[in-house]
Backbone of each chain as ProteinMPNN parsed JSONL, in Angstrom:
{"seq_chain_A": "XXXXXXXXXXXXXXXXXXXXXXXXXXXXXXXXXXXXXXXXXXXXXXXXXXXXXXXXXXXXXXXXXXXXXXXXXXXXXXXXXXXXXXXXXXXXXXXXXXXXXXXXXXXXXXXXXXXXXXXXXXXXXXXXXXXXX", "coords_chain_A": {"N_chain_A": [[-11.224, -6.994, -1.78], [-10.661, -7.546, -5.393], [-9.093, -8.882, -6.782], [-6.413, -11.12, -6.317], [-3.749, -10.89, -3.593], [-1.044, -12.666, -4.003], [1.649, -13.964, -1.941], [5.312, -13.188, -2.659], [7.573, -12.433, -2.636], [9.926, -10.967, 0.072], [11.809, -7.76, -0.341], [15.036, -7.117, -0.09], [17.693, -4.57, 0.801], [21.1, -4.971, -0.818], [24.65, -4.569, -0.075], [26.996, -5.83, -1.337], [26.633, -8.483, -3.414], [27.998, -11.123, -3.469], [29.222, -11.09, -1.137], [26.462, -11.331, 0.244], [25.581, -13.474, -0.384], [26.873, -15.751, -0.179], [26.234, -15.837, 2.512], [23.62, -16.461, 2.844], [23.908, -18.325, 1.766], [24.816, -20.227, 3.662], [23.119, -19.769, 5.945], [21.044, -20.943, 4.823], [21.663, -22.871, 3.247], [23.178, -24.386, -0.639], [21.136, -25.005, -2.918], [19.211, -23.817, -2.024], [19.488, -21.175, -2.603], [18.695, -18.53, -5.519], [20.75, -18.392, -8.797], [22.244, -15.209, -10.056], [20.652, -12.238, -11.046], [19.897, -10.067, -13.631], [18.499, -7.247, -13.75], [17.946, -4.662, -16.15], [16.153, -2.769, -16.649], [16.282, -1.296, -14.213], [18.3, -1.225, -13.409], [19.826, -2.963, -11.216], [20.852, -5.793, -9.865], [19.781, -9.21, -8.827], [18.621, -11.693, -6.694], [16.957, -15.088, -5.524], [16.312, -16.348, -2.408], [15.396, -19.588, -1.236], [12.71, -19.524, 0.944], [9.917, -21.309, 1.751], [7.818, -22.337, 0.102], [7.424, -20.591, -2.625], [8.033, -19.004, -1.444], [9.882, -15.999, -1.043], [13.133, -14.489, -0.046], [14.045, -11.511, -1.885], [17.188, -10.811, -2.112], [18.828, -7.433, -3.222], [20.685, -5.842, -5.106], [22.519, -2.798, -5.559], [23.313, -1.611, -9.043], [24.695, 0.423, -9.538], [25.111, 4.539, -9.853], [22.793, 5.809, -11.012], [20.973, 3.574, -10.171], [17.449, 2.968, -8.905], [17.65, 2.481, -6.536], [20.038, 3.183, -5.257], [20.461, 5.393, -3.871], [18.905, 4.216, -1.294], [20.566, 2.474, -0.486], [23.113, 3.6, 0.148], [21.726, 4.912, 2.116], [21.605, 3.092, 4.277], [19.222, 1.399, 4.225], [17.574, -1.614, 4.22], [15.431, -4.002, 4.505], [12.43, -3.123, 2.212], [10.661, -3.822, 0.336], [7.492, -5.186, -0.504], [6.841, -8.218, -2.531], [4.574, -9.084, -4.425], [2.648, -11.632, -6.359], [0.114, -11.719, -9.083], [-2.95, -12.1, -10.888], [-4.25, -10.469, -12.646], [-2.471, -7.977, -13.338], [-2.91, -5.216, -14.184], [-5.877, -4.833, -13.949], [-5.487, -5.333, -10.995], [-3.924, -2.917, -10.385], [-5.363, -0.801, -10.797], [-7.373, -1.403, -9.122], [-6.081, -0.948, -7.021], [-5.3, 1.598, -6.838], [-7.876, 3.141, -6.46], [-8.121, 2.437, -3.876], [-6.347, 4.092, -2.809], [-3.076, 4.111, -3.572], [-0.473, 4.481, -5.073], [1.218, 4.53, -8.192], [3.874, 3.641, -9.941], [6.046, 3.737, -12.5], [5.15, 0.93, -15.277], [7.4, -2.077, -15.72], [9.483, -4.372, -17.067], [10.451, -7.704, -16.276], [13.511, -8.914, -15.899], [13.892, -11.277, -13.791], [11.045, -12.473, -13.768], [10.658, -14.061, -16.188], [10.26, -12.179, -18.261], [7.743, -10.241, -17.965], [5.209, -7.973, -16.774], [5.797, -5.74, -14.619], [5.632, -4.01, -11.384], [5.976, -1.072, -9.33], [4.563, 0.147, -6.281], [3.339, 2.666, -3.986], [1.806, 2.151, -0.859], [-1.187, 3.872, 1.128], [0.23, 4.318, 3.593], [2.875, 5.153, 2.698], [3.934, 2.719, 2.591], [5.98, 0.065, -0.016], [4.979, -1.429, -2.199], [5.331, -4.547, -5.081], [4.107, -5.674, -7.701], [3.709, -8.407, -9.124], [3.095, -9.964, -12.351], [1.271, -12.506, -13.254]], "CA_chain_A": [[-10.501, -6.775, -3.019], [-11.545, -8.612, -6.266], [-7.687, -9.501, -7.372], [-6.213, -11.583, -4.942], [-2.267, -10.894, -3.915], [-0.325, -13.403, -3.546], [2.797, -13.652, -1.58], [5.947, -13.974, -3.285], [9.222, -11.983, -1.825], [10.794, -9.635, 0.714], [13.216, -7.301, -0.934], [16.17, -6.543, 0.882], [19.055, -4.346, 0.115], [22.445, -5.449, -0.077], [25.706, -4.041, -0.339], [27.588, -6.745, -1.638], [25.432, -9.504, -3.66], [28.733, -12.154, -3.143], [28.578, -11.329, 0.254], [25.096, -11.477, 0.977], [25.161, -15.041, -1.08], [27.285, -16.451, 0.774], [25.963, -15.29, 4.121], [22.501, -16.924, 2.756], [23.836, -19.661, 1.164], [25.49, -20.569, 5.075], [22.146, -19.986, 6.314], [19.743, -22.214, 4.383], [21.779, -24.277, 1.581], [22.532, -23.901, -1.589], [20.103, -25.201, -3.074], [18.063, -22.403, -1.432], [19.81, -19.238, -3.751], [19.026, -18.859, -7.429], [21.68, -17.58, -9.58], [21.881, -13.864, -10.08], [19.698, -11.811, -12.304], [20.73, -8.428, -14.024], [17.548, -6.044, -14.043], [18.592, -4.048, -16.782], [15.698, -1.22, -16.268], [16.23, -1.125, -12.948], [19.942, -1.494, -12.457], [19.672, -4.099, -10.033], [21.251, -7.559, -9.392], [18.714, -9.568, -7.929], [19.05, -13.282, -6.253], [16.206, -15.287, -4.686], [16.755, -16.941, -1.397], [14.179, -19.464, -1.186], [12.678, -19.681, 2.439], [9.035, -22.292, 1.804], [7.0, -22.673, -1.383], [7.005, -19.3, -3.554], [8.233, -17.597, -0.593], [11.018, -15.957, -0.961], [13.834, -13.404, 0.425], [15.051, -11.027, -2.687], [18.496, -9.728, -2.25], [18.642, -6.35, -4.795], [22.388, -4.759, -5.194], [22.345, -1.56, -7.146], [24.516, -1.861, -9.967], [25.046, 1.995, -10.616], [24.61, 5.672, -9.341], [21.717, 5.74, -11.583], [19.289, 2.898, -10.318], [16.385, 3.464, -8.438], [17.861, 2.216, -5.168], [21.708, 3.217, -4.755], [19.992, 6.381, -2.547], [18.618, 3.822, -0.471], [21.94, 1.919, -0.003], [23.552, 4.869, 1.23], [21.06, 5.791, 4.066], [21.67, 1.838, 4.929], [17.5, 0.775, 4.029], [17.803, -2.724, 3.969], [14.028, -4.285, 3.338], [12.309, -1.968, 1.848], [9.356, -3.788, -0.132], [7.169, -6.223, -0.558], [6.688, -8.909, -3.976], [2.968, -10.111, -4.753], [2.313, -12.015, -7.699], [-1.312, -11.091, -9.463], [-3.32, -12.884, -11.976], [-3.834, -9.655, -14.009], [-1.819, -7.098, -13.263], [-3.745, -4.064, -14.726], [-6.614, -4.251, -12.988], [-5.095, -4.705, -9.4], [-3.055, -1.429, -10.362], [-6.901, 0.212, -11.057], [-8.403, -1.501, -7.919], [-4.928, -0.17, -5.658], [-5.631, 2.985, -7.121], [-9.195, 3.288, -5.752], [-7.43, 2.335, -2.438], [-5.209, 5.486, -2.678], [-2.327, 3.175, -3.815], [0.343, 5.376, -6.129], [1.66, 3.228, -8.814], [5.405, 4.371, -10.54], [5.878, 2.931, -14.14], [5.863, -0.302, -15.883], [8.508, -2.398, -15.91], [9.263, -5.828, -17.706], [11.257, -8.018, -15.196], [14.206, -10.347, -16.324], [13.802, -12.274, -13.032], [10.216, -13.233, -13.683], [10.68, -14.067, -18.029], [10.419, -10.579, -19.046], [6.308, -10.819, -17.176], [5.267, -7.077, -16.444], [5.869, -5.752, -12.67], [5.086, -2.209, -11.006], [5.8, -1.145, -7.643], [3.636, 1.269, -6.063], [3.039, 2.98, -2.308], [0.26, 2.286, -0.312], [-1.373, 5.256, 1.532], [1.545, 4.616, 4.561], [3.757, 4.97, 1.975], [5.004, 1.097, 2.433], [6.609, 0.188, -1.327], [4.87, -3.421, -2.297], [5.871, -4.456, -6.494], [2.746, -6.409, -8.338], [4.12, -9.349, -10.785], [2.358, -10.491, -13.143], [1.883, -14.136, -13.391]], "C_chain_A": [[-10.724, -7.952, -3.964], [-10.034, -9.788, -6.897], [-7.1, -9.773, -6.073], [-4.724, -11.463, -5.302], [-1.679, -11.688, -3.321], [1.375, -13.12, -3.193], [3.84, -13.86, -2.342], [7.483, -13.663, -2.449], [8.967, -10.77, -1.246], [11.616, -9.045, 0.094], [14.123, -6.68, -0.056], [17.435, -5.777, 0.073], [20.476, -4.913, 0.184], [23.807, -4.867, -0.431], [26.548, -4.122, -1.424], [26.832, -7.935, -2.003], [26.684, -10.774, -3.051], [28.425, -12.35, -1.888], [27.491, -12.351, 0.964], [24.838, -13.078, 0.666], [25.87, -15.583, -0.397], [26.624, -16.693, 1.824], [24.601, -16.221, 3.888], [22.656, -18.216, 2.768], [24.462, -20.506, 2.484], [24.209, -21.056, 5.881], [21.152, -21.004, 6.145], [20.131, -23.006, 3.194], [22.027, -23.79, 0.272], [21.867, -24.116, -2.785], [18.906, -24.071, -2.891], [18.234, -20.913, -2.429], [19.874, -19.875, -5.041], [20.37, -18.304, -8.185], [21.516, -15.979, -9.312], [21.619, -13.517, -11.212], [20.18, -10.708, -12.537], [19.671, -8.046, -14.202], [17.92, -4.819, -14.402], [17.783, -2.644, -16.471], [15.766, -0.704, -15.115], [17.67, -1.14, -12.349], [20.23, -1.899, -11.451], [20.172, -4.861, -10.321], [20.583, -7.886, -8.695], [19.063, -11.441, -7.728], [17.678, -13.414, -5.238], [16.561, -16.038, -3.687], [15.415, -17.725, -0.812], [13.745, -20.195, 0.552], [11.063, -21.022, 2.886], [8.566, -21.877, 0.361], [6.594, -21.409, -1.501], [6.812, -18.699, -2.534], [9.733, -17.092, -0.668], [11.987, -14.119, -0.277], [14.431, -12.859, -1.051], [16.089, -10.226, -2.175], [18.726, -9.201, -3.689], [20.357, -5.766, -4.717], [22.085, -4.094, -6.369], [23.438, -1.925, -7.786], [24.884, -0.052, -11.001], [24.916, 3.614, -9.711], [23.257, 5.745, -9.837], [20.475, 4.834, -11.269], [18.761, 3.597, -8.817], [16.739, 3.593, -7.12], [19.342, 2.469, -4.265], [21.098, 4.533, -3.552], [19.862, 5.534, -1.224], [19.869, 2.889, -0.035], [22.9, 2.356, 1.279], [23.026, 5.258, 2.286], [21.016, 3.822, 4.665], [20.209, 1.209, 4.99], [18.199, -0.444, 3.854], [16.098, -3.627, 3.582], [13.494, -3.127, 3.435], [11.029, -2.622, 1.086], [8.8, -5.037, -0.079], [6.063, -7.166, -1.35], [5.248, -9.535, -3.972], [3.095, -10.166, -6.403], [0.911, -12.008, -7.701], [-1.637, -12.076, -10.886], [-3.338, -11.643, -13.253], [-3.748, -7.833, -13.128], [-2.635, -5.504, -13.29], [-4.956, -3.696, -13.951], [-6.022, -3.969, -11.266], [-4.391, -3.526, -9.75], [-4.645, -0.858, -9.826], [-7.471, -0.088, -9.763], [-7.376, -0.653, -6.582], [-5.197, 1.112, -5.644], [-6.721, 3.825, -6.445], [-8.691, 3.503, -4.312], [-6.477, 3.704, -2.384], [-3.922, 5.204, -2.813], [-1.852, 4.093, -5.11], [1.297, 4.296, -6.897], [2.827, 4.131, -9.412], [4.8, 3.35, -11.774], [5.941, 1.82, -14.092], [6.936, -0.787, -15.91], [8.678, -3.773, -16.756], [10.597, -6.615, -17.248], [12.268, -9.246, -15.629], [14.11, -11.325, -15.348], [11.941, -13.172, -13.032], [10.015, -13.678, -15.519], [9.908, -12.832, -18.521], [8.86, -10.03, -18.571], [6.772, -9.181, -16.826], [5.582, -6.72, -14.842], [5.908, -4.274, -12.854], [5.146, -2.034, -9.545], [5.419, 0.087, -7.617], [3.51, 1.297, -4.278], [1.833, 2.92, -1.735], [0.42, 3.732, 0.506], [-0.853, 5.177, 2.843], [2.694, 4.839, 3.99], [5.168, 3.504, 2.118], [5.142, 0.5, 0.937], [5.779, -1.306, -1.365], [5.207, -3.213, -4.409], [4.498, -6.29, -6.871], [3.685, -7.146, -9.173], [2.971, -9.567, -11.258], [2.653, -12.055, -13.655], [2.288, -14.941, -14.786]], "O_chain_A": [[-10.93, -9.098, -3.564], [-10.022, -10.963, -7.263], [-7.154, -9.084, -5.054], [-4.234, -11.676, -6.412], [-1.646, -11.624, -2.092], [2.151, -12.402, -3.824], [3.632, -14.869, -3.016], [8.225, -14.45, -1.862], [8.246, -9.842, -1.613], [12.523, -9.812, -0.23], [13.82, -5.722, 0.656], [18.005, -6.19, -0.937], [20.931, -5.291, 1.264], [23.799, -4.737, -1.655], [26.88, -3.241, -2.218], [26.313, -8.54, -1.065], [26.251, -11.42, -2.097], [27.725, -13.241, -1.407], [27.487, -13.36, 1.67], [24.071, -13.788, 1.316], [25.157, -16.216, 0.382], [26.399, -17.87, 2.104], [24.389, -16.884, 4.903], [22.02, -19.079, 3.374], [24.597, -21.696, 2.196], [24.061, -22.178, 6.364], [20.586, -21.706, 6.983], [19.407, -23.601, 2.395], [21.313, -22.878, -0.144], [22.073, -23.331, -3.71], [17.98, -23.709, -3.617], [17.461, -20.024, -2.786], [20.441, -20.839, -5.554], [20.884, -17.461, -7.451], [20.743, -15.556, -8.453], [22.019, -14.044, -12.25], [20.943, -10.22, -11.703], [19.388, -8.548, -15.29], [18.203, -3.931, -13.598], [18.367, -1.613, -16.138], [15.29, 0.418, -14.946], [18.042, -1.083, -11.176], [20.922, -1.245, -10.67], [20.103, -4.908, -11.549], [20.422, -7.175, -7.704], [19.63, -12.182, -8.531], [17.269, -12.543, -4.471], [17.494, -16.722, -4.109], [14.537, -17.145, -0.174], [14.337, -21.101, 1.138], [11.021, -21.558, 3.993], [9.152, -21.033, -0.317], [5.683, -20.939, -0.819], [5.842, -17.966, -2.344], [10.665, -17.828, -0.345], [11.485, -13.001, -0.161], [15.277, -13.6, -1.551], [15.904, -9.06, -1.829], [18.809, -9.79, -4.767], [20.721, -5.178, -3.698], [21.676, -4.386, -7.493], [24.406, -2.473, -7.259], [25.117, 0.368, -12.135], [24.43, 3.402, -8.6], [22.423, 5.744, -8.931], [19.347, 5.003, -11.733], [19.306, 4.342, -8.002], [16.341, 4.55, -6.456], [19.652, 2.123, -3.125], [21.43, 4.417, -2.372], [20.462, 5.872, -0.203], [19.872, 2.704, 1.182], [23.245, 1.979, 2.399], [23.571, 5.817, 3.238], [20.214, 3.538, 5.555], [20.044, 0.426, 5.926], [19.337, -0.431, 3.384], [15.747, -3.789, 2.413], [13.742, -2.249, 4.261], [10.086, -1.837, 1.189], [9.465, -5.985, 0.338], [4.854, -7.12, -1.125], [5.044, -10.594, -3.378], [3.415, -9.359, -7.276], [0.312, -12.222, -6.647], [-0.831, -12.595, -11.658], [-2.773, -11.695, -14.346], [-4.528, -7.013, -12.643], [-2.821, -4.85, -12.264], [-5.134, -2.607, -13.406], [-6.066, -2.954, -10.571], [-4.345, -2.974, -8.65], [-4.942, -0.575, -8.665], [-8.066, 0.825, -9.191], [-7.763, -0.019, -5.6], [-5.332, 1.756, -4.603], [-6.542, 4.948, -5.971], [-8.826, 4.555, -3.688], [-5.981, 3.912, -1.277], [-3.24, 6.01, -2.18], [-2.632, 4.4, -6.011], [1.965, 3.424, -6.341], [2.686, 5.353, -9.346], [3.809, 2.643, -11.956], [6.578, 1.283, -13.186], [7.806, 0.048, -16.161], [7.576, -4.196, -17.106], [11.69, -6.293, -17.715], [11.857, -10.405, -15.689], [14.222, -12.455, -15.823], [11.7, -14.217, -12.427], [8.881, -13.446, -15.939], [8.893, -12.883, -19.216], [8.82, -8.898, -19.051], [7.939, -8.839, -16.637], [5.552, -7.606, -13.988], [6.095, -3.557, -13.837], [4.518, -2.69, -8.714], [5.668, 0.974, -8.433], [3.563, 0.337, -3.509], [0.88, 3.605, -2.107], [1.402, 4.466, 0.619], [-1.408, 6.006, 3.564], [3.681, 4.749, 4.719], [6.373, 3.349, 1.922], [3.984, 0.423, 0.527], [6.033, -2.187, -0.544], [5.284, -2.122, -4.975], [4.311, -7.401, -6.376], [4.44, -6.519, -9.915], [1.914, -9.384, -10.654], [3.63, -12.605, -14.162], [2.71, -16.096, -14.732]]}, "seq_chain_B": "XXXXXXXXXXXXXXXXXXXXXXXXXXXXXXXXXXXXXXXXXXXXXXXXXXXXXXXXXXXXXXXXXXXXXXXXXXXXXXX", "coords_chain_B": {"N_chain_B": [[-2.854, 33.21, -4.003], [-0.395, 33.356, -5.771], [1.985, 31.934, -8.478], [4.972, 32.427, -7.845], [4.487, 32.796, -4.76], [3.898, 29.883, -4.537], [6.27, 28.86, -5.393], [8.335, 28.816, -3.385], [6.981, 27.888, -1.178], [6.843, 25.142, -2.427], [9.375, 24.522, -2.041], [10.07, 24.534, 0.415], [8.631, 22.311, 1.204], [9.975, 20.441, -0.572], [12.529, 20.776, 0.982], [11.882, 20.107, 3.376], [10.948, 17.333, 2.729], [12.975, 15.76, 1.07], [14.586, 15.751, 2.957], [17.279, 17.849, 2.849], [18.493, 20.758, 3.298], [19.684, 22.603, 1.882], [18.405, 22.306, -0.813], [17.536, 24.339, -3.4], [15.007, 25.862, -5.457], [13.985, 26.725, -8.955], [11.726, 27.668, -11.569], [12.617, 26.139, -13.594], [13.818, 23.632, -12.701], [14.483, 20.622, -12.501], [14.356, 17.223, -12.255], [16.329, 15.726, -12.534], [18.139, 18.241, -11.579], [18.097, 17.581, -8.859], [19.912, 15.75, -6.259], [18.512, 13.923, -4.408], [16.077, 13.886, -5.539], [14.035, 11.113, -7.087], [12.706, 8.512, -8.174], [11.595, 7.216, -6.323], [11.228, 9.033, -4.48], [10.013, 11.042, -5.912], [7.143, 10.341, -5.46], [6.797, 10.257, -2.556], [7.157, 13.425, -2.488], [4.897, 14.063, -4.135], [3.025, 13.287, -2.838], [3.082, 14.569, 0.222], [3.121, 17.659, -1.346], [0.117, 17.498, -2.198], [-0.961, 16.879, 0.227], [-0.151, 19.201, 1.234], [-0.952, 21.136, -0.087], [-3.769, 20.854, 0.16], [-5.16, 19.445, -2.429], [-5.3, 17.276, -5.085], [-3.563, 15.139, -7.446], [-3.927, 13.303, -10.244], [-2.981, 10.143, -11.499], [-2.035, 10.607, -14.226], [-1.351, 13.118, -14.246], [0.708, 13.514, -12.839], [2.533, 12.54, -14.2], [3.195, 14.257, -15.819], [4.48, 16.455, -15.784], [7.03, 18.405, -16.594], [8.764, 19.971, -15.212], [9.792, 21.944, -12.295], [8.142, 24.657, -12.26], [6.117, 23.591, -14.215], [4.883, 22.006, -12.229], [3.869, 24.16, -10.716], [1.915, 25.059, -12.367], [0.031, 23.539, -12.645], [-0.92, 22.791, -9.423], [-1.605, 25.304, -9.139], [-3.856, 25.444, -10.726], [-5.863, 24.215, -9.399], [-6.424, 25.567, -7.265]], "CA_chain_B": [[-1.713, 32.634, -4.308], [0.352, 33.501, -7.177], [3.315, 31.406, -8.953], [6.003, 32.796, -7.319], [3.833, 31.967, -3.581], [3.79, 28.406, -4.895], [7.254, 27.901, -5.571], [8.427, 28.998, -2.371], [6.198, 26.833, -0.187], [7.248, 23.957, -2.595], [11.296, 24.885, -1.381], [9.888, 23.968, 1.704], [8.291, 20.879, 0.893], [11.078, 20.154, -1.544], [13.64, 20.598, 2.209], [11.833, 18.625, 4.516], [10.324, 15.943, 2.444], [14.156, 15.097, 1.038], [15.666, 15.986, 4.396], [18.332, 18.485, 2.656], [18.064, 22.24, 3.59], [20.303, 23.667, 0.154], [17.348, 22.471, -1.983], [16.808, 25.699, -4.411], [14.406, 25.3, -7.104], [13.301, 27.544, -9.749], [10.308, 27.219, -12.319], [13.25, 25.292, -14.704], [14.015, 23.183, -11.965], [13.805, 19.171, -12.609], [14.809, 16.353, -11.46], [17.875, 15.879, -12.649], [19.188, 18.835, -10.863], [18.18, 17.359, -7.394], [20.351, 14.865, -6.61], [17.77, 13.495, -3.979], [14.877, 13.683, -7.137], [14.115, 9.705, -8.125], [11.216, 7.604, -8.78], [10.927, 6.625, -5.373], [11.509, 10.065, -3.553], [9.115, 11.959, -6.277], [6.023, 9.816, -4.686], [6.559, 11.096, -1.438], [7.047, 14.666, -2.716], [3.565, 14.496, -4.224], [1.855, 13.114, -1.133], [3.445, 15.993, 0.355], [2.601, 18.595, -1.69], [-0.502, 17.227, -2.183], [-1.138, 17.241, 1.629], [0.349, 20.88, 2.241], [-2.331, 22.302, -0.778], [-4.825, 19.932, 0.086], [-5.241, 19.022, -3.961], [-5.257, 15.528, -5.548], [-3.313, 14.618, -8.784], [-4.364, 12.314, -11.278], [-1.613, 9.527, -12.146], [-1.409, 11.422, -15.807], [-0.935, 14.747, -14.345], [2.05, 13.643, -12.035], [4.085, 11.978, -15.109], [3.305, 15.184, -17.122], [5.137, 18.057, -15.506], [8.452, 18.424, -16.907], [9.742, 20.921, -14.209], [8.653, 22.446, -11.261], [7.15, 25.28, -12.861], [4.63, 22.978, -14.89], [3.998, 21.616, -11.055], [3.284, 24.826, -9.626], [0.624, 25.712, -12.685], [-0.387, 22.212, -12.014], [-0.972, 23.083, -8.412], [-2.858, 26.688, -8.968], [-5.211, 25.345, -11.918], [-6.384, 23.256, -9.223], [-6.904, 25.884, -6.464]], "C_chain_B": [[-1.045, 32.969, -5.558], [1.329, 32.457, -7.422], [4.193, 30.906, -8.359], [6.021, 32.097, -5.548], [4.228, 30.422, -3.612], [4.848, 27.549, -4.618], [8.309, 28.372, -4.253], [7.981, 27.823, -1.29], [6.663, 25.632, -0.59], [8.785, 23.85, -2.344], [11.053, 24.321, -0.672], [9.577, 22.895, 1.706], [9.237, 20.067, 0.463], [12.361, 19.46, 0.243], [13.193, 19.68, 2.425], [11.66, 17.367, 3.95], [12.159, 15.103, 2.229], [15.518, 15.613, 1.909], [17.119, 16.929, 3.484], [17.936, 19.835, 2.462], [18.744, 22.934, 2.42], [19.43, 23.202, -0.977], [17.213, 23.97, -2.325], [16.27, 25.35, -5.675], [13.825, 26.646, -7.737], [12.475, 26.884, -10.668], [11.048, 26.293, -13.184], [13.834, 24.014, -13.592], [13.488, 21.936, -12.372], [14.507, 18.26, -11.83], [16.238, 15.646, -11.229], [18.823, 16.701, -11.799], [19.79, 19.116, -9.077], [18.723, 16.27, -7.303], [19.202, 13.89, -5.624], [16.328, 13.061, -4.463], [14.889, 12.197, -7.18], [12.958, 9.58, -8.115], [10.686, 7.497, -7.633], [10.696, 8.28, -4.582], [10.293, 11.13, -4.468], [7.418, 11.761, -5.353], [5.715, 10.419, -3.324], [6.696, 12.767, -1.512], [5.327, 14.707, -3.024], [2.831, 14.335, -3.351], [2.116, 13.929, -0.62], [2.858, 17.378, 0.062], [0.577, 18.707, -1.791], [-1.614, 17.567, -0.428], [-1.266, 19.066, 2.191], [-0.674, 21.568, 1.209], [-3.821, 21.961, -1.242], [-5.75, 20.149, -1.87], [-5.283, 17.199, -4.629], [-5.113, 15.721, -6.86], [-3.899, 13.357, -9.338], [-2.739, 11.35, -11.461], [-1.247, 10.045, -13.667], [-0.793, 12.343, -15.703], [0.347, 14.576, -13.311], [2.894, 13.19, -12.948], [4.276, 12.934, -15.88], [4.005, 16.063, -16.874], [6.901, 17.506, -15.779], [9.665, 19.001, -16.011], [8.993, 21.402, -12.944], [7.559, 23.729, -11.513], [5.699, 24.897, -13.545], [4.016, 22.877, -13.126], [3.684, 22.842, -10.745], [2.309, 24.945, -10.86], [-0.23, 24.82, -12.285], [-1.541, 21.954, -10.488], [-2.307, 24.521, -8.451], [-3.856, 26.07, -10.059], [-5.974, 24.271, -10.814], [-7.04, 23.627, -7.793], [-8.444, 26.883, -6.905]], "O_chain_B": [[-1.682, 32.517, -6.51], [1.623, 31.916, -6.356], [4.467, 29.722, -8.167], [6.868, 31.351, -5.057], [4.844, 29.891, -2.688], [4.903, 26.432, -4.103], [9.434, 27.985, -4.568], [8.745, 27.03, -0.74], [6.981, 24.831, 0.289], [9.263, 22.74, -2.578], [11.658, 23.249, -0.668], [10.356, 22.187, 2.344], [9.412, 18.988, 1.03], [12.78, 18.333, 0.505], [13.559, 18.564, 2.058], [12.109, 16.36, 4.498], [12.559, 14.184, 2.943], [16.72, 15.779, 1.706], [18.165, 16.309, 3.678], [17.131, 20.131, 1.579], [18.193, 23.965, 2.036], [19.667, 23.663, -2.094], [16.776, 24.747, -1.476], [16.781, 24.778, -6.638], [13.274, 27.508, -7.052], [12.423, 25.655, -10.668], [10.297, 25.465, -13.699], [14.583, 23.338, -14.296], [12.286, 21.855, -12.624], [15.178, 18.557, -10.842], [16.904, 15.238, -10.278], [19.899, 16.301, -11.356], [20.616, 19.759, -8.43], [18.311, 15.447, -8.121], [18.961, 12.859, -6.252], [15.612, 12.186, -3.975], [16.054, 11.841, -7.357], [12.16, 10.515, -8.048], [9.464, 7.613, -7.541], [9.574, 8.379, -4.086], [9.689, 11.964, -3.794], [6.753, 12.645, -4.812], [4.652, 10.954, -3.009], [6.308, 13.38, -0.518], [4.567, 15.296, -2.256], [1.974, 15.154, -3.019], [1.181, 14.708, -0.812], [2.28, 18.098, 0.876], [-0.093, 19.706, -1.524], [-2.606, 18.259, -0.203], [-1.939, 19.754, 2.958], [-1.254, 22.571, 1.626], [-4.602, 22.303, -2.129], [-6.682, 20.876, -2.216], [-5.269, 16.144, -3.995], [-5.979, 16.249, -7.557], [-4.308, 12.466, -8.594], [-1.626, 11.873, -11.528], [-0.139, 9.809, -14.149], [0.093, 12.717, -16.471], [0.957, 15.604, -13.016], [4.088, 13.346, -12.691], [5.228, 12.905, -16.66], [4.328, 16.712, -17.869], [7.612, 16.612, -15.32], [10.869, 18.745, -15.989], [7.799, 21.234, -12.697], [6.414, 23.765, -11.063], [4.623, 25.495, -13.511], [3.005, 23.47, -12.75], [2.624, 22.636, -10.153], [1.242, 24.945, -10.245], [-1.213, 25.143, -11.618], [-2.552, 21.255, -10.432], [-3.435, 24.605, -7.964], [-4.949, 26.624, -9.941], [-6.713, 23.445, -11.35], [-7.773, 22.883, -7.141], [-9.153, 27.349, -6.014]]}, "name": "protein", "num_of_chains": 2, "seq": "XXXXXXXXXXXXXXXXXXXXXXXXXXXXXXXXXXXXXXXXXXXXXXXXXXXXXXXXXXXXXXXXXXXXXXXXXXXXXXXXXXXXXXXXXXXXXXXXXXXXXXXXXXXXXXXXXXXXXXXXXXXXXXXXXXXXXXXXXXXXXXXXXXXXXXXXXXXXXXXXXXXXXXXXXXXXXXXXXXXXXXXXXXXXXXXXXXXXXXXXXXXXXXXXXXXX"}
């Protein structure tokens, strides 16, 4: 592959973002959790939990009936995808594609400064989400 | 195959793929009126359907169908 993906986060679901921040911030410091983010197209709350250099655990809490992921709440999914950052975005979509790699829409991500992102299924249908650096 | 064939078989697809057996869809049928329908759950419908009428969409022609009716012409213009 000509676009190289770099690692960035696990996404995990969570019930309860207080909760889960706590429960993290017990675990590894806090120092280790960012603030929380509001992903307005996505109706998400998102928090990074950081685990070594630009690796990180995202905890997502739906913030609605309406976002993408309150289904998956309910059947108890907890990770569910997994974050690569990309130098340019556009083509790795076009080269995933080739791969049999199903891409969902655009998005423009308040947790990375507004920087495009796209999550898409590989052909096991495992969920990974492309940033853009 | 006719239409009608189509949207039948996709009932079935429609059940198992989002595990709920009172799926009923007609040709006006969208997404809205499944509550199991989203962004993430359409993806695996098309691999699905895709699979069961051995076909291959285009990423244009899966954001274009408004209802299930567009999918089934969708589906026969392609057998």
């Amino acid at each position: 592959m000509e676009n190289r993906l770099q690692f960035h986060h696990v996404g995990t679901l969570v019930e309860n973002m207080a909760d889960a921040i706590s429960h993290y911030t017990d675990l590894f410091g806090p120092e280790s959790v960012s603030p929380v983010i509001a992903i307005g197209s996505q109706q998400v709350n998102v928090c990074f939990v950081k685990m070594a250099n630009e690796s990180y655990i995202e905890l997502v809490e739906s913030c609605g009936e309406e976002s993408v992921v309150s289904k998956m709440v309910k059947k108890k999914v907890t990770y569910y995808h997994i974050g690569y950052k990309v130098d340019n975005i556009t083509s790795t979509v076009s080269e995933l594609e080739q791969m049999d790699y199903r891409p969902m829409d655009y998005f423009h991500s308040e947790a990375f400064e507004g920087k495009r992102c796209i999550f898409l299924f590989s052909p096991d249908m495992h969920l990974i989400e492309l940033i853009e650096k | 195959m006719d239409k009608n064939e189509v949207l039948i078989q996709l009932q079935e697809i429609f059940r198992d793929t989002l595990d709920n057996e009172e799926v009923v869809l007609t040709f006006d049928t969208t997404a809205n009126d499944v509550e199991e329908w989203d962004s993430l759950t359409h993806i695996h419908l098309v691999v699905s359907i895709e699979k069961h009428f051995k076909v291959r969409f285009t990423s244009k022609e899966i954001q274009s169908w408004k209802n299930i009716g567009e999918l089934a012409d969708g589906i026969l213009a392609k057998k």
